[in-house]
C-alpha positions as CSV (number, residue, x, y, z in Angstrom):
1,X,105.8,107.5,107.9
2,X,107.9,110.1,109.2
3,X,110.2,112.2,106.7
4,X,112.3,114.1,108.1
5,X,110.3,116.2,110.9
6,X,107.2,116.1,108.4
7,X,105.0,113.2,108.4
8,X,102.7,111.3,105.5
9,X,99.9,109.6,106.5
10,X,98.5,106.6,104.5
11,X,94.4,106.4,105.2
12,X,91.1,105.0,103.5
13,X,88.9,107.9,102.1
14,X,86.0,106.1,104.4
15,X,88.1,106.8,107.8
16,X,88.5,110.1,106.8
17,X,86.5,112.3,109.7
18,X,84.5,115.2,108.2
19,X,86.8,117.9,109.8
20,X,89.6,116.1,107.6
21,X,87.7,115.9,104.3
22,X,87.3,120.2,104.9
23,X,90.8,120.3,105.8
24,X,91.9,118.8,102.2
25,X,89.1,120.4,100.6
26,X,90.7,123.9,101.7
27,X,94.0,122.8,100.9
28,X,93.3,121.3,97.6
29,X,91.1,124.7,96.6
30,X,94.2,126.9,97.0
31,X,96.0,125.2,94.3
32,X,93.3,124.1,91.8
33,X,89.9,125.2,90.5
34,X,87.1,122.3,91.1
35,X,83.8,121.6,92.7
36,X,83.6,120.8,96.5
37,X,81.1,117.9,94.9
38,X,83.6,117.1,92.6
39,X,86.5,117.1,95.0
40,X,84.3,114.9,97.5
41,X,83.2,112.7,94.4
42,X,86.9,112.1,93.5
43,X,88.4,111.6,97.4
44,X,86.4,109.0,98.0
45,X,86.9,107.2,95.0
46,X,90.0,106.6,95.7
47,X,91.5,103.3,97.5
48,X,94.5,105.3,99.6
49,X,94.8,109.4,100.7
50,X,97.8,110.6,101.3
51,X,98.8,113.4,103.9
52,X,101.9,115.4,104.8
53,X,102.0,117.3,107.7
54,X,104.7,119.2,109.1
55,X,106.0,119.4,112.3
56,X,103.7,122.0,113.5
57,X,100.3,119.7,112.3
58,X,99.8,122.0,109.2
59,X,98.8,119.9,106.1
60,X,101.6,120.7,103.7
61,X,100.5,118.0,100.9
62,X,97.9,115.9,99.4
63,X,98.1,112.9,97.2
64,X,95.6,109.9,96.3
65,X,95.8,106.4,94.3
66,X,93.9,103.9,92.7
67,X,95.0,100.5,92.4
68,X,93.6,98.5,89.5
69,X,94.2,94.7,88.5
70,X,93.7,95.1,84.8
71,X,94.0,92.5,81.6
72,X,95.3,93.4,77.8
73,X,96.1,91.2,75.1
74,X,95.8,88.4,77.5
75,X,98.7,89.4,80.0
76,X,97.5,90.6,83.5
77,X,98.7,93.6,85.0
78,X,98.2,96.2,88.0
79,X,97.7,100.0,87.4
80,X,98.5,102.4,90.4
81,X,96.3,105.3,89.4
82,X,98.3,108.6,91.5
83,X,95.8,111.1,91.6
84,X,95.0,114.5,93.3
85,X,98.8,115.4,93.5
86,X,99.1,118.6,95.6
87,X,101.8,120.3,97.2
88,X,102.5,123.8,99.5
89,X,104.8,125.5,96.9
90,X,107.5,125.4,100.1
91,X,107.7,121.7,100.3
92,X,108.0,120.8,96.6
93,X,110.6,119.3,95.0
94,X,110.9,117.2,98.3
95,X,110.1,113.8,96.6
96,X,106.4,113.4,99.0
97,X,104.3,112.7,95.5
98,X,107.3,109.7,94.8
99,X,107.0,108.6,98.2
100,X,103.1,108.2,97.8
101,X,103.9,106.3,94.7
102,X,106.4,104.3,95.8
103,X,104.4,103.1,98.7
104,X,101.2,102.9,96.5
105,X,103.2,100.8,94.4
106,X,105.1,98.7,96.7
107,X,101.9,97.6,98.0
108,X,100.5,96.6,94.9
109,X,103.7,94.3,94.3
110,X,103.2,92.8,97.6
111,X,99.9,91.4,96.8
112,X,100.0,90.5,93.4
113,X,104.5,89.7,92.7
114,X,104.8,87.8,89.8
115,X,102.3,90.5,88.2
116,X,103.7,93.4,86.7
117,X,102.9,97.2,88.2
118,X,102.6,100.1,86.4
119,X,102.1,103.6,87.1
120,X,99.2,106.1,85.6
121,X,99.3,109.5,86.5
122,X,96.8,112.6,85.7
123,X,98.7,115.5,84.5
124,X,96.7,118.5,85.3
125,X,99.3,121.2,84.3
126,X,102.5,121.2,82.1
127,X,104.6,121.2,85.3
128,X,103.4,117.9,86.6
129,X,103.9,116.7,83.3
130,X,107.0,117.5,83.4
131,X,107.8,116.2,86.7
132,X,106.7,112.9,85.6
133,X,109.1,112.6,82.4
134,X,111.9,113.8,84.7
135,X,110.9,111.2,87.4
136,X,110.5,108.1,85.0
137,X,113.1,105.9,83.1
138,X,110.4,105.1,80.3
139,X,107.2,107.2,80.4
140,X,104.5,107.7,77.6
141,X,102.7,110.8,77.5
């Protein structure tokens, strides 16, 4: 998808090339504190990795999800899981993590319409806490 002159890139963590997996790894690592295992562990987990590069190639944000088809109380559902959320300081407030989540959940509509979607998200400071009750009509925290 191209935004603006930036671009986000939608790919499976299994095409990822090594040289790309250390690229996010030393993106991620400037803005929070975990284990390259850990890191690795949680990247490929995921069903969809997000990218954003500028115009000049440089990764400029990071953001993963999770879809799950899930059942409660008898009703079916689907949960997109938006993970790993992480943005150079000069390109936030740009919308990129909404994007990612739109399109995460977007998709998951598309395969499953008649079931209702829902978004999870893992709050890892008070800011993207934040950003999620200011973002969402109806959000539990």
């Amino acid at each position: 998808m191209i935004i603006g002159t930036n671009t986000l890139t939608r790919t499976a963590p299994d095409a990822l090339a090594p040289g790309e997996i250390d690229e996010l790894w030393r993106f991620s690592s400037r803005f929070v504190q975990r284990s390259r295992a850990l890191f690795d562990d949680m990247l490929r987990s995921r069903d969809v990795i997000y990218r954003l590069h500028d115009r000049d190639g440089e990764l400029r944000g990071l953001a993963a999800s999770t879809t799950l088809a899930v059942e409660a109380l008898g009703r079916r559902a689907t949960v997109v899981f938006g993970s790993m959320a992480t943005v150079d300081p000069s390109f936030r407030g740009a919308g990129i993590v909404h994007i990612a989540a739109l399109d995460a959940a977007l998709r998951a509509w598309a395969r499953r319409p008649r079931t209702p979607v829902f978004g999870l998200v893992a709050a890892s400071s008070f800011v993207s806490f934040i950003a999620v009750a200011r973002s969402c009509r109806t959000y539990w925290p």
